[in-house]
N, C-alpha and C positions, 0 to 999 in steps of 0.2 A: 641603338639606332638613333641618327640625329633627326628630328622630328622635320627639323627646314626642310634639308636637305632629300628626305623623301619625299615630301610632300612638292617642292621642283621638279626635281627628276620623273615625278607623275605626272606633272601639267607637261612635261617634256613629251614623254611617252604620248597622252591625249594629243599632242601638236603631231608629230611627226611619225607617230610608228602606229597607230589604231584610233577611230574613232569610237568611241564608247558610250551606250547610251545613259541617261541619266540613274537607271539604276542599278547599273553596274557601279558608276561612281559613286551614288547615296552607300551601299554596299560596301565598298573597299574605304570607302571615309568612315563610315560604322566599326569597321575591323580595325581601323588604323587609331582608333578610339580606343576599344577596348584593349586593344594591343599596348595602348599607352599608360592603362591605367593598370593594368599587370606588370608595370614596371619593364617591359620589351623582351617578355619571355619568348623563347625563337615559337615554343608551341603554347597556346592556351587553347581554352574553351568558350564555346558561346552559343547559346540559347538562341532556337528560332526567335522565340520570343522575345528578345533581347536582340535581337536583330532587326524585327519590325518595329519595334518603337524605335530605335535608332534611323533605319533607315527608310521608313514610311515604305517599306514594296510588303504584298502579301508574304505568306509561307511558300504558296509557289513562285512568287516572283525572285525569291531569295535562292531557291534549287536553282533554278534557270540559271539565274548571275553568277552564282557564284561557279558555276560547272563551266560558265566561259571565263568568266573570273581565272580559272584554272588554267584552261586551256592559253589563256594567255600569256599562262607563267607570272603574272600579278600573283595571286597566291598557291597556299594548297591547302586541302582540308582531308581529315578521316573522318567518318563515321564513328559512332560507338555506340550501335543499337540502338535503344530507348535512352541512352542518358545524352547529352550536349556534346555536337561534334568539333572535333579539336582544330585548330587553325591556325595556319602559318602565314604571315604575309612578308614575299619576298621583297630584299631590299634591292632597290632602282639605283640605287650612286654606287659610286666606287671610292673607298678610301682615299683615292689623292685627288678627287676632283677640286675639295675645297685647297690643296695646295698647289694645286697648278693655276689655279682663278688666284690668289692671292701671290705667285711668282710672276707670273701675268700682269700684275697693276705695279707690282714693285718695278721690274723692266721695262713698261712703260714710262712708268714717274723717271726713272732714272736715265732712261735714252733720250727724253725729248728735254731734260737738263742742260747736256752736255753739248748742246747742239747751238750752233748760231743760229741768230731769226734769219738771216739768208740762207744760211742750209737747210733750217729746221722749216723756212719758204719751201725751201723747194723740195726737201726731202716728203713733206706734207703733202705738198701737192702731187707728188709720184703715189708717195704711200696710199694716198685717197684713194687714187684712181685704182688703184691696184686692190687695194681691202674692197670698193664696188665693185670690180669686177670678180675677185674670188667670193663676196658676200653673194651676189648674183650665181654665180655659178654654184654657191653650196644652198643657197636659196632652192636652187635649181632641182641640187639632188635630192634635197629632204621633199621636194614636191615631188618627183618622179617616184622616190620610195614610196611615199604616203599615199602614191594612187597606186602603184604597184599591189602594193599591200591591199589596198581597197580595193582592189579590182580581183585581187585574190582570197579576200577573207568573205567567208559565206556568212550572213546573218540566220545566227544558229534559228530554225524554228523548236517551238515545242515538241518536244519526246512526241507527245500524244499527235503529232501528225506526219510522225514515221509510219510510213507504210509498214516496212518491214517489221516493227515493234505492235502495231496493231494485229498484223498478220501474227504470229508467235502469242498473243493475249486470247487472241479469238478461237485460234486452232490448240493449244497447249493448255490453255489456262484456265479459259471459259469454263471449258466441258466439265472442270472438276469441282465446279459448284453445284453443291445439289439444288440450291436455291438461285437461281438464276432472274435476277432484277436487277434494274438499276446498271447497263451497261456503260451508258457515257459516263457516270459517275466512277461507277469501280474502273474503269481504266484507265481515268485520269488520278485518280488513288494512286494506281501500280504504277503509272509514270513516275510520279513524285518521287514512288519509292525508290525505283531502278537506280533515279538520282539520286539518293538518300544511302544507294550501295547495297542493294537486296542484291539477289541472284534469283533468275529463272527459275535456277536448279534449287535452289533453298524454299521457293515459293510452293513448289511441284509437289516436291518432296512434303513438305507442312500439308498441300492441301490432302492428300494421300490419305494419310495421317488422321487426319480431319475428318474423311471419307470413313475411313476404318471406325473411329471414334462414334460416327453416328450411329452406323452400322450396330456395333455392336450395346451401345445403349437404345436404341429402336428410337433414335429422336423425329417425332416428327418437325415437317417440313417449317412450320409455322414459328419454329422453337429454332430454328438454323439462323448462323449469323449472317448479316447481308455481308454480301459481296465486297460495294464500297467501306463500309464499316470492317471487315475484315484485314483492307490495305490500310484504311486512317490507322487503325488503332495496335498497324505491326502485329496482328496474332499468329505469322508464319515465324514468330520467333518463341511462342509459346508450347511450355510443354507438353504435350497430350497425351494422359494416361487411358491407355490402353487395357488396361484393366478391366475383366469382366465383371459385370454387377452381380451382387447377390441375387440369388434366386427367390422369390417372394409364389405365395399361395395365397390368393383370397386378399391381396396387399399387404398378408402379411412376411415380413423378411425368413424364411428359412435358414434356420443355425446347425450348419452341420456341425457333427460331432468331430473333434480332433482326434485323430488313428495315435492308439496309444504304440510308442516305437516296443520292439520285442523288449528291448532291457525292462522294460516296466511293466510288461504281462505279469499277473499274478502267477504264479508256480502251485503246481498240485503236492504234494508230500503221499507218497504209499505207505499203507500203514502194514506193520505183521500179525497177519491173523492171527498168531501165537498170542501176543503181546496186545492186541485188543481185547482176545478172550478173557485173559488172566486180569484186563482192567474191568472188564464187566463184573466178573465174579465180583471182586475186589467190591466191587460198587455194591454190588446185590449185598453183600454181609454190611456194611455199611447203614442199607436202608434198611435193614432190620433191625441191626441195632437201636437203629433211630427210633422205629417204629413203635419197639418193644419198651422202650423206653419211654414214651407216650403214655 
């Protein structure tokens, strides 16, 4: 990427095609940064953190920007859970702009050469007239586009004052906290996240999960994770074992015995009365012998 020439073509864009507030731009100068110093890999990575020092906006103010950021096809970004999300910033020029600007000054230089100052008079003085009035009239259009566009581009608000997104938080989501505190806060959590690339369905599904998990270990209420704390800290991406707890008596753990499988039952052997008899005898002269011997 040629570092000039992007960075033109984006004061271009700010003139004529969107106005952009300032931290959108601290934002896309931050990326165009980092982008630079990864040697202009089409995808890297980059830390909220690493974004707010760069670009002085919070951690919310960087979801925000960057999700118009997007939408304006400036750049694009994925998610990747809990680690640092990847980022593309798309390029504004086009390969032949620097050689048509530089055929452009050549044809210049070389037409007003070859001209007599009575022509090059009068040809000037046409030409003028003619480049202000086509300057005027493309003046004209890049103003008409630029309100166009301004009259049609909506200043995104914050997630958290969608109705419809508050609506779907309050009725789907709320209900499945056992511990229910801290609503302006947890909801502005689950905003961030939405932005961040969660799902409804992922969060629903987790708190469920979550539900069962108490359930089944008898946690009281006091020992439940808050709401807000719950969205900061991504736990609808963590695993929940499900798993019943040992059975305890008196606090103490109860160890049940492992079922030994049939192959390892011990085996009885039947013996023959016959053949016992004749061992006992056998025995009996034995202990007399013994005895007598004594």
């Amino acid at each position: 990427m040629n570092y000039i020439q992007q960075i033109r073509a984006f004061d271009d864009f700010k003139l004529y095609k969107a106005r952009l507030s300032a931290g959108q731009i601290a934002l896309w100068h931050a990326l165009m940064s980092i982008n630079n110093k990864t040697g202009w890999q089409e995808w890297f990575t980059a830390a909220n953190v690493t974004l707010e020092s760069l670009s002085g906006l919070s951690r919310s103010g960087i979801l925000k920007n960057r999700n118009i950021l997007k939408q304006l096809e400036l750049i694009d970004f994925k998610t990747n859970g809990r680690k640092a999300t990847s980022y593309h910033v798309c390029t504004l020029y086009t390969s032949d702009s620097k050689h048509e600007s530089n055929q452009s000054s050549t044809h210049t230089s070389k037409h007003s050469s070859t001209h007599t100052s009575k022509h090059s008079s009068t040809h000037t003085s046409k030409h003028s007239s003619k480049h202000e009035s086509n300057t005027l009239v493309k003046h004209k259009q890049n103003e008409t586009k630029q309100n166009t566009h301004n009259s049609a581009r909506v200043d995104y608000p914050p997630l958290s004052n969608d109705l419809k997104v508050r609506e779907k938080f309050t009725m789907d989501i709320w209900p499945l906290f056992e511990k229910k505190i801290k609503f302006e806060g947890a909801f502005k959590a689950y905003c961030e996240d939405l932005l961040e690339g969660a799902t409804n369905a992922q969060i629903i599904a987790a708190l469920k999960k979550q539900a069962e998990f108490y359930r089944i270990n008898g946690t009281q209420q006091r020992y439940m994770v808050n709401p807000q704390t719950y969205f900061e800290e991504r736990r609808y991406t963590d695993d929940v074992d499900l798993t019943p707890p040992a059975k305890t008596v008196n606090g103490h753990q109860i160890i049940q015995k492992e079922t030994i499988p049939d192959w390892e039952q011990p085996t009885t052997t039947q013996v023959d009365p016959k053949a016992e008899q004749n061992l006992n005898e056998r025995l009996a002269v034995i202990r007399e012998q013994h005895s007598g011997g004594d």
